[in-house]
N, C-alpha and C positions, 0 to 999 in steps of 0.2 A: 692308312693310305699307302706307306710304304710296302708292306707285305701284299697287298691288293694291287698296284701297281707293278708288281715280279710276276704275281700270279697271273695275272690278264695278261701280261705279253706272252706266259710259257702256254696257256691256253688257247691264245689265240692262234700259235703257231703248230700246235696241235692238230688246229680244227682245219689250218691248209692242207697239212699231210694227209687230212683223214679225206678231206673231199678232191682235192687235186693232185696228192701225191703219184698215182696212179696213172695218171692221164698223161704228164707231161713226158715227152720223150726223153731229156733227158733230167739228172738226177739237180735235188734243190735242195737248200739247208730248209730244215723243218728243225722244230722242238728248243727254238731258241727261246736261252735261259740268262737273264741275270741275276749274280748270285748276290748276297749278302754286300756291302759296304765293308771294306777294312780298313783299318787304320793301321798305316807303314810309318807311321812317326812323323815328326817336322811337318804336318800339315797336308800330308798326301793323302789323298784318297781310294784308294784303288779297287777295283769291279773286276772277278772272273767273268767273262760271258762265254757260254757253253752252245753247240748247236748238233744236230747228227743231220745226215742224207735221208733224202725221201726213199732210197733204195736200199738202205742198211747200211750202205760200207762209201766211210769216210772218202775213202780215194776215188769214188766216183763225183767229188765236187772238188777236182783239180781242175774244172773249166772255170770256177767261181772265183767270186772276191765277198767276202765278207766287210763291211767299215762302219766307222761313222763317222756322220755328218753335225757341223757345231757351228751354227752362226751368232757371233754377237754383234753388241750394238750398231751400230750405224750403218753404211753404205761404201765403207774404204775396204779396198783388197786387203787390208792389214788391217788387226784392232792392236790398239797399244794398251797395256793395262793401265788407268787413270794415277795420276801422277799430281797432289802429294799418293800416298803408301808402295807404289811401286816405281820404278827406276829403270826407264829405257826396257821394258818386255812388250815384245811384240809377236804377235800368231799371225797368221791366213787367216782371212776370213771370207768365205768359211774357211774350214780346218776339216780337211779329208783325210782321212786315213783309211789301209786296210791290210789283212792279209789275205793266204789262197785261202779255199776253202774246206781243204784237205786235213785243217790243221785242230776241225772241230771244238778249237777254242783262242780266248785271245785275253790278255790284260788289258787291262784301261785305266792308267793311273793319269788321276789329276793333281797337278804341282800346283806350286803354290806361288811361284813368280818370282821376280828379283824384284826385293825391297829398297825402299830409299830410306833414310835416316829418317824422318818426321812423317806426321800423319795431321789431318786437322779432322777432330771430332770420328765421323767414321765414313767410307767410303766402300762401295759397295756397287757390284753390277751382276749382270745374270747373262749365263750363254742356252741356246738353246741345242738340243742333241737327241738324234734318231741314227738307229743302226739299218742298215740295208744289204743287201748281198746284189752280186749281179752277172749272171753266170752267161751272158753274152749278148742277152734280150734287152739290156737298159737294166738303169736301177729300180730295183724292187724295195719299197720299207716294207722292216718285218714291224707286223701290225702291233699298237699297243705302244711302240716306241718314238712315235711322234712328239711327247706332248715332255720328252725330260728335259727339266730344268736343272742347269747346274749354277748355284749363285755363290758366289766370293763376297765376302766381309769382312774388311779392317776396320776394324772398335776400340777406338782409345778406352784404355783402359784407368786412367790418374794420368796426369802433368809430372806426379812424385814418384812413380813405380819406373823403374827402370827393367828392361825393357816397359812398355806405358800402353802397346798395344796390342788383342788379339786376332790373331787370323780366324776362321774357319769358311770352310767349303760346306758345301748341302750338295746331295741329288740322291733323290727317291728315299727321302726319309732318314738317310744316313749322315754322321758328319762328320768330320775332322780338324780337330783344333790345335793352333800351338801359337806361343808366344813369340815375335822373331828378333833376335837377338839386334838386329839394324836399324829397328825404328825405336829411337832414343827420346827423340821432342816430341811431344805433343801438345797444339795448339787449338784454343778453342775460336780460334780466327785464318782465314785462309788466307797464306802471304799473295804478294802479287802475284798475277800470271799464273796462277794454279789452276790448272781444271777442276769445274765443276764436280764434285760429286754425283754417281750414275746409280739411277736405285729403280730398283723398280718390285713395286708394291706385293707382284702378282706371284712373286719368287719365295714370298716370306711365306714359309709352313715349315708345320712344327715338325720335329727331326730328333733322334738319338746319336749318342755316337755310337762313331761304329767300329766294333770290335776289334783292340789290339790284336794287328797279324804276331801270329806266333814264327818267327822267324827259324828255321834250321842254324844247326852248328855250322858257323863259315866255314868254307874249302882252306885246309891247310897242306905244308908241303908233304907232312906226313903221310895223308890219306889220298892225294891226289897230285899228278903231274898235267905239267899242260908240255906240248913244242910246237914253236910254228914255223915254216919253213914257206919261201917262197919259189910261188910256183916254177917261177923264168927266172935264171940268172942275168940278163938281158932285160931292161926296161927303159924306155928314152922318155923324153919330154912330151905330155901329154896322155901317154897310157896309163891305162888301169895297173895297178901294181896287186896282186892275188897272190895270197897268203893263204898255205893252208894250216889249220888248227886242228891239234889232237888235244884229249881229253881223257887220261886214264884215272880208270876205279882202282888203287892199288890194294882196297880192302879184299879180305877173304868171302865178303858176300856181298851181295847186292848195293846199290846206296844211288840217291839220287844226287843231280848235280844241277845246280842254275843259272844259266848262261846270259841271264835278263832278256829284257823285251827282243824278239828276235832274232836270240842267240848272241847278243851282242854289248848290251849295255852295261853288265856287271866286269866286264874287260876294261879297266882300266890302259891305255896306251899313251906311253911316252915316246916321243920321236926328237931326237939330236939331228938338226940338218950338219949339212957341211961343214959351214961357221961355225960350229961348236955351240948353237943355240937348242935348249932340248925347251919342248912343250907337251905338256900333258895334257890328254882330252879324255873324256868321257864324253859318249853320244848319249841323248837324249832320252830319258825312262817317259814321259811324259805322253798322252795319248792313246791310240790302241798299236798294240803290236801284239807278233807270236809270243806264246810262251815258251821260254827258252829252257824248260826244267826235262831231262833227260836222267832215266834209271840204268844203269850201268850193271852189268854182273860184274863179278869178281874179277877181276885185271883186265876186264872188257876196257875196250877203246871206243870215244866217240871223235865223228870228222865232221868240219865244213870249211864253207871255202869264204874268206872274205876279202871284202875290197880295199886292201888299207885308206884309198883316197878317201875315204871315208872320216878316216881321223887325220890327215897331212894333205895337202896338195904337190908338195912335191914337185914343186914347180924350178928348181933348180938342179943344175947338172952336177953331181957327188955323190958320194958315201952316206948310207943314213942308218944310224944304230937307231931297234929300236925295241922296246922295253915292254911286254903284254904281262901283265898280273890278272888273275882270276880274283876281285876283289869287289863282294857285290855293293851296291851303292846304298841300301837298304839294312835297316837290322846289325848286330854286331860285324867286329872283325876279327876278324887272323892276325895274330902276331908277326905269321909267315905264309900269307896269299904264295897259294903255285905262281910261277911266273916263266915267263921265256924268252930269249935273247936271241934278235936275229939283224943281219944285215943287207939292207937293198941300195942295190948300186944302180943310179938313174946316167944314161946317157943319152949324147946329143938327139936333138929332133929325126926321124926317119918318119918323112910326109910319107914312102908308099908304102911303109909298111902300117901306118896312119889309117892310110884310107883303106887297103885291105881289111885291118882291123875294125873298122868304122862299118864297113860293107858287108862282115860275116854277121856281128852283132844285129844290124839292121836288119839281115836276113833271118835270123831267130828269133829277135825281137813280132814280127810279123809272121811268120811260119811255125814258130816251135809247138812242141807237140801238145802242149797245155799251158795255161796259165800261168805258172812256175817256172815254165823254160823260158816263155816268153817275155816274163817280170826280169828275171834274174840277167837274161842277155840286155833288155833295154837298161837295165842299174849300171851292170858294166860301161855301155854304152854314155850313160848321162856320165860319168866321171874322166869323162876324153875331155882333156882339158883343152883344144886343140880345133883351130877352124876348118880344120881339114876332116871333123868329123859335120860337118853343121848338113852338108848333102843327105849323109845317112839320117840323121833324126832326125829332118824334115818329109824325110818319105816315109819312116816308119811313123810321124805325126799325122801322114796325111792316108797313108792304108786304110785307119779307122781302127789298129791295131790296140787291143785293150789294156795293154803294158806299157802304152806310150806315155801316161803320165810326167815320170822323172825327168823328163827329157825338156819339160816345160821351162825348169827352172835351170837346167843344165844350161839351154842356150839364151837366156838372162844373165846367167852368170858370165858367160861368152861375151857376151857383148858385140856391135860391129853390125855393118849392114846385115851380112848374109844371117847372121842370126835373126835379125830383127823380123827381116823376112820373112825366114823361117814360121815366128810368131806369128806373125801379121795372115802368113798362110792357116796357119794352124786354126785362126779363129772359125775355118769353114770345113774342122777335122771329124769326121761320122762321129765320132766318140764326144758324147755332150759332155763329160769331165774335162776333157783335153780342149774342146771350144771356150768351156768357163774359167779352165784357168791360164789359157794362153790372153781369153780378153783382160784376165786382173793383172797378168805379169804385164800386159803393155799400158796399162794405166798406171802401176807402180813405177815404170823405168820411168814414163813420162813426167811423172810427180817429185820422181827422187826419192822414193821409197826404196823401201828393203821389200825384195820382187814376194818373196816367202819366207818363214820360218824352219827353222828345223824340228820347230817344237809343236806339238799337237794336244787336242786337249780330248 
């Protein structure tokens, strides 16, 4: 089933390029491929997925989005994972993801959740998941990926075995197992007020595990530098704070390097505010993202640009040290992760230079020359912490602009009429992403929900 199930979606996408590839004016991801199931340890599941252009060259699908789509159980903007075995996790639901389409490939690692101590007997639910692209027309599924199941399983294992119970994940024949070190009790009776156990029948096929990834030798300081420097000396309350990242090969030949999901995840960052509080974060591995694995020649340098408000908010006026290690989250480590040390200095609020900044991004966000310019200005955009942005990403919500997604949960997080607004406009925005999830963030704020996750599956 599983090898039959790879091969019908790489065929089937085949068989567009051969009959439509031609026709359409402009360029479409054809030849999509998922690869093998891996197994990344602790329970993770991870999928390469591969695709090329109906015109031969990658960069003519910079107008696309490649993702996928994951609904589970019930009918709430949110699924929480059922609780005894997990502990306050919660996703979208659905759960969207995607990248450009330029990028001819993508990870899709599924985690494993936050556990709670106890399990009672075994618990178990299934999400469903289809990849699509959508290069300005609506969303297209690529055929053959309709019908994937991904199911989750905590199985007491003994009352007397400590840890007492097994995880494993399934999808397309694959699977990944591990014991979790936090679920200590196990009861063959469910205390009070515990939710039901979620199962469903139709999930259960039979499965291999799948193949320890072989990990590369982690980045040390010996073979590799990182430095990050910020772009503006200058940043006030509510802006994007951009940082830019270098990544040197100091070997004498070639060597790959991997930056995790989206160039981003295998960055560990510590941030000290003012108070002399530091916090560590790692973003999210979980769900589809780019691949972030880049080959370097010999003292060759790699650049990109990121948003720190991604790891801080920064919502106070001061000094802020902060701390980037090259340290991937996966596979061994470095005794000595490359690292680099920089400092941003936040000052007072400046509302016009707010809304100027509010109003260039809005205009790129909707204008830029592709998909890419257009994502990457609305990103900047949703991380304006600031009511003075809420005008801009309501127009760029309501253009029908294909990059306006981020901006859903940006003015959630906002809060306050004119955001609410915003929403409440958004729900009649050309773009049917941005209608469906402007209606789930005003049914979460209403409910006292958490609006979306950071986390994807």
């Amino acid at each position: 089933m599983r090898d039959n199930q790879r091969l019908f979606i790489a065929i089937a996408s085949s068989i567009v390029c051969a009959v439509f590839g031609s026709a359409w004016a402009t360029a479409i991801p054809t030849a999509f491929t998922i690869g093998p199931g891996q197994d990344y340890g602790s329970g993770v599941l991870h999928f390469n997925v591969t695709w090329e252009s109906s015109t031969g060259h990658l960069s003519d699908l910079a107008q696309c989005q490649v993702g996928e789509h994951v609904t589970y159980p019930g009918s709430g903007s949110t699924f929480t994972f059922p609780d005894p075995a997990w502990l306050d996790y919660a996703v979208s639901n659905p759960s969207v993801a995607s990248v450009n389409g330029r990028a001819g490939a993508l990870g899709d690692d599924h985690l494993t959740g936050t556990f709670d101590d106890y399990i009672v007997e075994e618990v178990q639910f299934s999400a469903n998941q289809y990849y699509w692209y959508n290069c300005g027309a609506g969303e297209v599924k690529f055929l053959g990926t309709s019908a994937i199941v991904i199911d989750r399983d905590v199985k007491q294992t003994g009352p007397n075995y400590q840890p007492c119970a097994t995880y494993t994940v399934t999808k397309l024949g694959y699977h990944a197992s591990f014991a979790p070190s936090e679920i200590v009790t196990c009861t063959p009776q469910a205390p009070q007020n515990a939710n039901p156990t979620l199962v469903n029948a139709e999930a259960q096929v039979s499965s291999e595990p799948a193949a320890r990834h072989k990990f590369p030798t982690p980045p040390s300081r010996t073979l590799w530098t990182i430095a990050a420097q910020p772009v503006s000396s200058s940043n006030g309350l509510g802006e994007p704070v951009f940082v830019d990242l270098q990544v040197t090969n100091l070997r004498n030949e070639a060597s790959a390097i991997d930056l995790g999901g989206n160039g981003k995840t295998n960055l560990s960052v510590t941030i000290t505010g003012p108070d002399g509080t530091a916090k560590s974060v790692r973003l999210s591995s979980g769900g589809v993202k780019a691949l972030g694995e880049h080959v370097l020649g010999s003292h060759a340098t790699y650049s990109e640009r990121l948003i720190l408000n991604e790891w801080n908010g920064f919502h106070e006026v001061g000094d802020y040290s902060v701390h980037v290690a090259l340290d991937p989250e996966f596979g061994p480590k470095a005794d000595d992760p490359p690292v680099a040390d920089l400092h941003v200095s936040i000052g007072p609020r400046n509302r016009s230079k707010l809304r100027a900044m509010a109003n260039m991004f809005a205009a790129r966000s909707i204008d830029g020359v592709d998909f890419a310019n257009r994502d990457a200005a609305a990103r900047a955009l949703s991380y304006m912490s600031d009511a003075t942005a809420v005008p801009a990403m309501k127009r760029v919500l309501m253009s029908g602009s294909d990059a306006g997604l981020p901006l859903i949960g940006a003015l959630a997080r906002l809060g306050g009429p004119s955001a609410l607004d915003a929403l409440q406009s958004a729900r009649s925005s050309r773009d049917a992403e941005v209608r469906d999830a402007a209606v789930r963030a005003l049914r979460a704020l209403r409910d006292g929900r958490p609006v979306s996750s950071q986390v994807s599956d």
